[in-house]
C-alpha positions as CSV (number, residue, x, y, z in Angstrom):
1,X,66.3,85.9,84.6
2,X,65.0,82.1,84.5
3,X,67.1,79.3,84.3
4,X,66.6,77.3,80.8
5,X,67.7,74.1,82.7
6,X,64.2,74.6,85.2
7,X,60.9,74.2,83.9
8,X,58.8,77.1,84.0
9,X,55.4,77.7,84.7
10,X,52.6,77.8,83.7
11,X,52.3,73.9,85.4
12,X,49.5,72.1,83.7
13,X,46.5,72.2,86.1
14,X,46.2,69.4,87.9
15,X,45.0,68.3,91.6
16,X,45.5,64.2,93.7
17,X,44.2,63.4,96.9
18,X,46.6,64.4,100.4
19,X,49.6,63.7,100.8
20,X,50.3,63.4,96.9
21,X,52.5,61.7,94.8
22,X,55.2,62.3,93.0
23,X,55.1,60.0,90.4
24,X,51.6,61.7,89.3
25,X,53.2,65.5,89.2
26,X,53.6,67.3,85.7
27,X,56.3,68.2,85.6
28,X,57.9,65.7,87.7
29,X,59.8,67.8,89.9
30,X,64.1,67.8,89.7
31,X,65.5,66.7,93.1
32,X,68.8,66.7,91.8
33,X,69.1,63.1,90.8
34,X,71.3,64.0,88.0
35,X,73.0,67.4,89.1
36,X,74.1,67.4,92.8
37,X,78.0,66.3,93.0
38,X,78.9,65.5,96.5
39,X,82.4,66.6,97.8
40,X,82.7,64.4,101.1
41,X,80.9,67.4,103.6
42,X,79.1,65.0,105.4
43,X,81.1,61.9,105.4
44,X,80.5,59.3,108.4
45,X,77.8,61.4,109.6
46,X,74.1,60.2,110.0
47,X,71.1,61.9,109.3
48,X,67.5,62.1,110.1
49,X,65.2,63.7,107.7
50,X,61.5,64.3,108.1
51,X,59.4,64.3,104.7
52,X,62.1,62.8,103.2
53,X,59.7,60.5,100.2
54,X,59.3,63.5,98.1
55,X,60.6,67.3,97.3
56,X,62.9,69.2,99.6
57,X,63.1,65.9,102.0
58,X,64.3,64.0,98.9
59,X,66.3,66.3,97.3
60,X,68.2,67.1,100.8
61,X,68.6,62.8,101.4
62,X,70.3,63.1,97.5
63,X,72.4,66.0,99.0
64,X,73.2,64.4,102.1
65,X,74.4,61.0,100.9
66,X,76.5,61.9,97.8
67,X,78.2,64.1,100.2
68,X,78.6,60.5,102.6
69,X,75.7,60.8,105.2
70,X,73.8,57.4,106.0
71,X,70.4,58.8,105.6
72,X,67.1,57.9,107.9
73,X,63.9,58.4,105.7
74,X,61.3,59.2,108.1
75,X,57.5,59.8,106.2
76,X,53.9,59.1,106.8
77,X,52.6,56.5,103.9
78,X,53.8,57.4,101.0
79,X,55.8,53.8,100.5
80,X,56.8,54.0,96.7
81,X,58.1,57.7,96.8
82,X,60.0,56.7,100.0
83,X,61.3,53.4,98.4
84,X,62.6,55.7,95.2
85,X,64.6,58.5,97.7
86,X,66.2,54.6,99.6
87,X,67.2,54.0,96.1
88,X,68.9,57.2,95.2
89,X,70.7,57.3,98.6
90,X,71.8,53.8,98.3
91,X,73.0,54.6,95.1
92,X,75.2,57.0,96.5
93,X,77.1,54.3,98.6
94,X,75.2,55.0,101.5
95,X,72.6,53.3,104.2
96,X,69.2,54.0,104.0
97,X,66.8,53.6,106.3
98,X,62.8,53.9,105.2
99,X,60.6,54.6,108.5
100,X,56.8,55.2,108.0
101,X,54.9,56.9,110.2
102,X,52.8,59.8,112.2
103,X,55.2,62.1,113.6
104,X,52.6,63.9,115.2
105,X,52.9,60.9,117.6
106,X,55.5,61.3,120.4
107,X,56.2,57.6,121.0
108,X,56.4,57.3,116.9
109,X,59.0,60.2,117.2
110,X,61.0,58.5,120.4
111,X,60.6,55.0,118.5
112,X,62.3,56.8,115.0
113,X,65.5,58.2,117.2
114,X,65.9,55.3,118.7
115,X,65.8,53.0,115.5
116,X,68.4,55.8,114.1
117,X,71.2,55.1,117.0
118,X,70.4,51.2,117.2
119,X,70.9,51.0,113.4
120,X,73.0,53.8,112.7
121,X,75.0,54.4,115.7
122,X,74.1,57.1,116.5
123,X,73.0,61.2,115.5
124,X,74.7,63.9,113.4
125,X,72.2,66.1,111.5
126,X,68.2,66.6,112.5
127,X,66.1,67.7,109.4
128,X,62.8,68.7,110.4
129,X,61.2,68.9,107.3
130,X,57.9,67.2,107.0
131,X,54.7,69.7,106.9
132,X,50.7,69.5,106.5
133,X,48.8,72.6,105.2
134,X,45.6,72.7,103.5
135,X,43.6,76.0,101.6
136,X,40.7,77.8,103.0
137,X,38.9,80.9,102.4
138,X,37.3,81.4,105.4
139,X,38.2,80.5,108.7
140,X,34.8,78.8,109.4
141,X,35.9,76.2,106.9
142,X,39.1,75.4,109.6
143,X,38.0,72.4,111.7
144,X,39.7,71.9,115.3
145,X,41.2,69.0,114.2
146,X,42.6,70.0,111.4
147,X,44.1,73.3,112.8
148,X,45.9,70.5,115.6
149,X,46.5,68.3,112.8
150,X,48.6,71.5,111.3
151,X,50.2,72.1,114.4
152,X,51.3,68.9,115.4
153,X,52.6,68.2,112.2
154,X,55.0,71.0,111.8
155,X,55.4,72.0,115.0
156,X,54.8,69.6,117.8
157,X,56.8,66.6,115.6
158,X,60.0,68.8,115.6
159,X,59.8,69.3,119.0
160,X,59.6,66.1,120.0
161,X,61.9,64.6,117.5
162,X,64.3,67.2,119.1
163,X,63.9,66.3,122.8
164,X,64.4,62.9,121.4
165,X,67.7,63.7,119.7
166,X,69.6,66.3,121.3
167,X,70.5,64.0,124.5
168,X,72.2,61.9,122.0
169,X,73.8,64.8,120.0
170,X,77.2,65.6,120.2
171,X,79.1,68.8,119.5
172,X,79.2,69.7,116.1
173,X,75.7,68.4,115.8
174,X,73.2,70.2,113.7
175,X,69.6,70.6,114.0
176,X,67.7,72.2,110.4
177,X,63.9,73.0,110.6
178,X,62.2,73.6,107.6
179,X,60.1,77.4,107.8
180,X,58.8,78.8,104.6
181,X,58.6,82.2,103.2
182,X,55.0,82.0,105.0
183,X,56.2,82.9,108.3
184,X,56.9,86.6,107.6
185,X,54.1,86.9,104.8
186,X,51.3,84.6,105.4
187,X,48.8,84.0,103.2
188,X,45.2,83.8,104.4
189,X,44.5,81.2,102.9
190,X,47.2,79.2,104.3
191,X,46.1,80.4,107.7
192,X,47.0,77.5,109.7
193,X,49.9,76.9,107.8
194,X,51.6,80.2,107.9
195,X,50.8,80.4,111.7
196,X,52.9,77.0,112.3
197,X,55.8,78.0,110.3
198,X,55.8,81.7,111.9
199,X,56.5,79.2,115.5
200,X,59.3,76.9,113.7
201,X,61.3,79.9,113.3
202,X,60.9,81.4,116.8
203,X,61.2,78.1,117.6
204,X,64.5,77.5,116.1
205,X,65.6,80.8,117.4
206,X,65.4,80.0,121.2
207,X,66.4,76.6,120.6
208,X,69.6,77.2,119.4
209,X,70.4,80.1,122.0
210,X,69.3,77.0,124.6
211,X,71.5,74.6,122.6
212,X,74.5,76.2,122.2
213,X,76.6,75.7,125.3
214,X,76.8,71.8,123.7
215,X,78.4,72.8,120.6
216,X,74.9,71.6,118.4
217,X,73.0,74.5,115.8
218,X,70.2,75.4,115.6
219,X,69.0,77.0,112.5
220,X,66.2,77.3,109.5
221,X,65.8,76.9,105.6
222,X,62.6,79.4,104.1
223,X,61.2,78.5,101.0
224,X,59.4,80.3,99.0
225,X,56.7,78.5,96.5
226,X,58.5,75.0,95.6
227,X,57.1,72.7,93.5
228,X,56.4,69.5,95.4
229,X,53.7,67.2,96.0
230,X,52.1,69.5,98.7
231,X,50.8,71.9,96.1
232,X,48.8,69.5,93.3
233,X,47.3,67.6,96.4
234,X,46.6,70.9,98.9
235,X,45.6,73.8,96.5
236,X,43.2,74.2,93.9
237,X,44.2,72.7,90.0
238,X,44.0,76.7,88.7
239,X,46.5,77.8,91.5
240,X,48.8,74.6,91.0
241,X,49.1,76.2,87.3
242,X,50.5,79.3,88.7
243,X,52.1,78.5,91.2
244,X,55.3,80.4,91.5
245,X,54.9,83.0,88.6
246,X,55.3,86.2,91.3
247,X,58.6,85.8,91.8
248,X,61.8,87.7,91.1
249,X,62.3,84.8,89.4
250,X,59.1,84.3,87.9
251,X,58.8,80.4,88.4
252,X,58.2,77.8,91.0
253,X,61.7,76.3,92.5
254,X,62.4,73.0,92.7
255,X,63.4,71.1,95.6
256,X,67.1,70.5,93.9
257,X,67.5,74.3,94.3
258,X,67.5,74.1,98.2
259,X,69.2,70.8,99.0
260,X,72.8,73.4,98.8
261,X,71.4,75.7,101.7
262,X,70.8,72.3,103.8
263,X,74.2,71.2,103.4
264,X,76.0,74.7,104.3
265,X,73.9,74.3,107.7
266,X,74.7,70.2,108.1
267,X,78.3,71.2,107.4
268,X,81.8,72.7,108.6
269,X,81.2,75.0,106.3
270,X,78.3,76.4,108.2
271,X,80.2,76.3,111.7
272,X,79.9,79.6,112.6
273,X,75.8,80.0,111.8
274,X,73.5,79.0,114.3
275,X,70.0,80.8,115.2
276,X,69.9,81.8,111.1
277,X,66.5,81.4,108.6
278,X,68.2,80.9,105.2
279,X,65.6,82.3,102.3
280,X,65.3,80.2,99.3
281,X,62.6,81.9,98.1
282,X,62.6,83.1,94.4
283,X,63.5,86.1,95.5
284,X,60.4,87.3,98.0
285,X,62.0,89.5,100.4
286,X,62.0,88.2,104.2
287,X,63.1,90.9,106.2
């Protein structure tokens, strides 16, 4: 059932410090830097993309500008994996933009839209990507900050990046938040986590229904267990080293095996879906 072409786990063990790097994972994950063919989808259109330094954020910029979307890299610190992804989509043929930043920060959020339509001209595609989640086993270990930390990472940022956007939006516009597989079974120990991505997709629920009279969509990617800098630096080295062997599948996915679902919702060919949570999960059930 496993594709030869992915590597399959075990992963060696291994662990780095928040938010991670790719450069250090083993294996380095595949964000399709030598298998995504681009067919035009997305030409002359711009995009934002959260997260987009590393994994599915990377993998999606690949996506977006081989099929001819100037690309906005927005991430916290992570300069030299954000400085690799400007490369890739510059390779392409098309602009890149590298914004570093807290997007838990409204102002930072207003300031990243409005850099995108000075430099840019303007807003096609909103890819709210970019998460925080850390491991506990008790809820005791959960500080307040952290859990708002959670929170205003991966839900508070799309929101404001969206109220930033959408007045600029025009119809045909799409908006794509990034759930995870964690929003209909949550792990305890990604209590915070889970919680968060359970409110993207209710989120991007009502937002589309409240978006739709403008012609934008509104909908939602789920991953299941993808292997991306997230999981060496936020879960124990033993669970990095097994991380993904549950699946149907019985391997972690890499981000290259999601970047297609992003471009369906970016694209025409995805007109007629809006309100939607695409799995990409390995083949864990979400229903």
């Amino acid at each position: 059932m496993s594709d030869p072409k992915r590597p399959l786990p075990p992963q060696p063990e291994q662990e780095q410090s928040p938010p991670g790097l790719t450069s250090l994972m083993r294996p380095v994950p595949d964000h399709g830097e030598k298998s995504y063919k681009g067919n035009g989808k997305l030409e002359g259109n711009v995009a934002l993309i959260t997260g987009a330094d590393s994994g599915i954020g990377r993998a999606v910029a690949i996506a977006f500008a081989r099929e001819g979307a100037d690309i906005v890299i927005s991430y916290l610190s992570e300069d030299e994996d954000a400085e690799e992804t400007a490369k890739w989509v510059e390779d392409a043929g098309s602009k890149a933009i590298v914004v570093p930043g807290d997007i838990t920060s409204e102002s930072h959020c207003n300031a990243i839209v409005e850099q995108t339509l000075r430099e840019l001209g303007g807003i096609d595609i909103l890819v709210n990507n970019a998460a925080f989640q850390r491991t506990y086993s008790s809820i005791t270990e959960i500080t307040a900050d952290e859990w708002d930390e959670t929170f205003r990472t991966n839900i508070y940022a799309p929101f404001f990046l969206c109220k930033a956007a959408i007045p600029h939006m025009k119809a045909g516009a799409s908006i794509i938040n990034t759930t995870s597989i964690q929003s209909r079974q949550p792990s305890s120990h990604l209590l915070a986590y889970a919680a968060t991505k359970g409110a993207v997709s209710n989120f991007t629920a009502g937002l589309a229904e409240m978006v739709a009279e403008k012609g934008i969509r509104a909908n939602a990617v789920a991953p299941g267990p993808i292997w991306t800098p997230l999981i060496p630096s936020t879960m124990p080295p033993e669970k990095s080293a097994s991380f993904g062997e549950k699946t149907l599948i019985g391997r972690a996915g890499q981000p290259a095996e999601l970047a297609g679902a992003y471009v369906l919702l970016a694209s025409k060919e995805g007109s007629y879906m809006t309100g939607a949570v695409i799995p990409v999960t390995g083949g864990e059930i979400m229903i």
